[in-house]
C-alpha atoms as one frame of an Amber mdcrd trajectory, in Angstrom:
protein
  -1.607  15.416  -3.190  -0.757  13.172  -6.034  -3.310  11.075  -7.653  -3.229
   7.474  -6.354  -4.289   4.848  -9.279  -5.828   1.789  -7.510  -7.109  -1.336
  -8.874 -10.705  -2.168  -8.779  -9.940  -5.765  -7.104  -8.164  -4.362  -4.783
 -10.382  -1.014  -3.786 -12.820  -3.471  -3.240 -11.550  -6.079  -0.818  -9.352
  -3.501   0.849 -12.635  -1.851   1.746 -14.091  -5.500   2.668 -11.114  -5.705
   4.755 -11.764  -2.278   6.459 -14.791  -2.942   7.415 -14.179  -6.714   9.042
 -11.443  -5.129  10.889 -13.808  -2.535  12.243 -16.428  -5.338  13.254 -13.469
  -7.524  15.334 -11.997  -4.268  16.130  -8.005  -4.902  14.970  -7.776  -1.647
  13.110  -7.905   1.500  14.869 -10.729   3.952  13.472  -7.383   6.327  13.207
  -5.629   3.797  10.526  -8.743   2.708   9.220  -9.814   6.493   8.044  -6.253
   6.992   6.749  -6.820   4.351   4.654 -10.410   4.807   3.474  -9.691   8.753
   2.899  -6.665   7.272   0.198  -8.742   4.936  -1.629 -11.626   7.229  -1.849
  -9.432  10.116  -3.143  -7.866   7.162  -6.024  -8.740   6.459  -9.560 -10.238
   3.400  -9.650  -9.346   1.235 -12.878  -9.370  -2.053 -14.418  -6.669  -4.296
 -13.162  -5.001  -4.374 -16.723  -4.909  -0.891 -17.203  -2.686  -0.777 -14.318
   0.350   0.977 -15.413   3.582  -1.106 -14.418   4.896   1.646 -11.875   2.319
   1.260  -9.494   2.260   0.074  -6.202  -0.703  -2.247  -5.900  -1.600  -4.886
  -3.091   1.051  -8.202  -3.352   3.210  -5.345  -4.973   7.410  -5.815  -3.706
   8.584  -2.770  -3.480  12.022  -1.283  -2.260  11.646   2.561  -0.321  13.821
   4.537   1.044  13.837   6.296   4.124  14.700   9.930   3.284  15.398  10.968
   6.869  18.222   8.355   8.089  19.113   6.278   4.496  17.606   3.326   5.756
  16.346   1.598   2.749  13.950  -2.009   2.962  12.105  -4.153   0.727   8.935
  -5.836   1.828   5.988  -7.147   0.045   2.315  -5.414   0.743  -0.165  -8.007
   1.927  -3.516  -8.675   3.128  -3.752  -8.528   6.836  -4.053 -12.518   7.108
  -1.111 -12.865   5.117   0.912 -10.698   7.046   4.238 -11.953   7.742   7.357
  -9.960   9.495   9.852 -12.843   9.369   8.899 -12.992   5.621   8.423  -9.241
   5.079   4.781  -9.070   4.547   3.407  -5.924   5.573   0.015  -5.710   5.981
  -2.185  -3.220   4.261  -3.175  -1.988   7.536   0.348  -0.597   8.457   0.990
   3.183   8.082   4.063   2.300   5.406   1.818   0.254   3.221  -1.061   2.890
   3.548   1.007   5.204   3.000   2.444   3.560  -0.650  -0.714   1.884  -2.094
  -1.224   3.400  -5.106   1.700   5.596  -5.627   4.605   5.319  -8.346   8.281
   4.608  -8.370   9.994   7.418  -8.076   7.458   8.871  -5.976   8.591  10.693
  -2.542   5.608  10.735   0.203   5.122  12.251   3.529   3.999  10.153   6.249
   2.966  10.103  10.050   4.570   6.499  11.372   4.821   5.326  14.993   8.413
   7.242  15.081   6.273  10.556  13.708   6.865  12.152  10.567   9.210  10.690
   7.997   9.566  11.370   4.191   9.447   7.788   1.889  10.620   7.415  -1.532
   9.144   4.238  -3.682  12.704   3.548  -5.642  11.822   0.488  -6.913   8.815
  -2.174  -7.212  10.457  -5.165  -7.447   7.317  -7.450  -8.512   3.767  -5.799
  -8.915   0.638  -8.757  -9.565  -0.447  -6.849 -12.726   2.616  -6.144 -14.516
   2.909 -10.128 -14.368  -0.351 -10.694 -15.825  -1.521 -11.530 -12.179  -4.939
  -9.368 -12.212  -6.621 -11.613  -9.553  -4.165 -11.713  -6.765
């Protein structure tokens, strides 16, 4: 397993986040552990030290789909900005768990509602940081 490089912002209110959606139960204690077992196994930094190639949360980011060619671009959101028809994805999802904290260029297994599929980051289009956005 590669090591994930998270923002401290973000570990934090992603973990606030976790643990609301526990309480009102719209996360699944499946997704939710996913997600707590990736930020716990991160390196937690300073926003600014973020390096550019990161995907962090309000991060665009293009991926491929390694298994049929299919490639998208969607932002990664909190779960009340969460948007299809706009394409925010909300942390919660399996894709966006599945990218947090991983680099362009970067090629990662992962169990979606289809099953297993390989995802490769090609490109982050806009990431907060890189910007000079460290409180997004």
């Amino acid at each position: 397993m590669k090591k994930l490089i998270i923002n401290r912002l973000d570990y934090a209110r992603i973990k606030r986040c976790i643990e609301d959606a526990k309480q009102i139960r719209s996360i699944s204690s499946t997704e939710a552990e996913k997600l707590v077992v990736e930020l716990d196994h991160a390196e937690i930094v300073k926003p600014e030290l973020i390096p550019a190639n990161v995907v962090t949360m309000n991060s665009i980011v293009k991926v491929s789909f390694l298994n049929n060619n299919k490639q998208i671009q969607f932002q990664i959101v909190y779960p009340e900005k969460a948007n299809l028809k706009e394409n925010k994805i909300s942390i919660f999802s399996p894709i966006a768990t599945a990218l947090i904290g991983y680099k362009a260029g970067n090629e990662i297994e992962w169990i979606v509602p289809a099953g297993l599929t390989k995802i490769r980051i090609d490109e982050i289009v806009y990431q907060p940081e890189a910007s000079g956005d460290y409180s997004l």
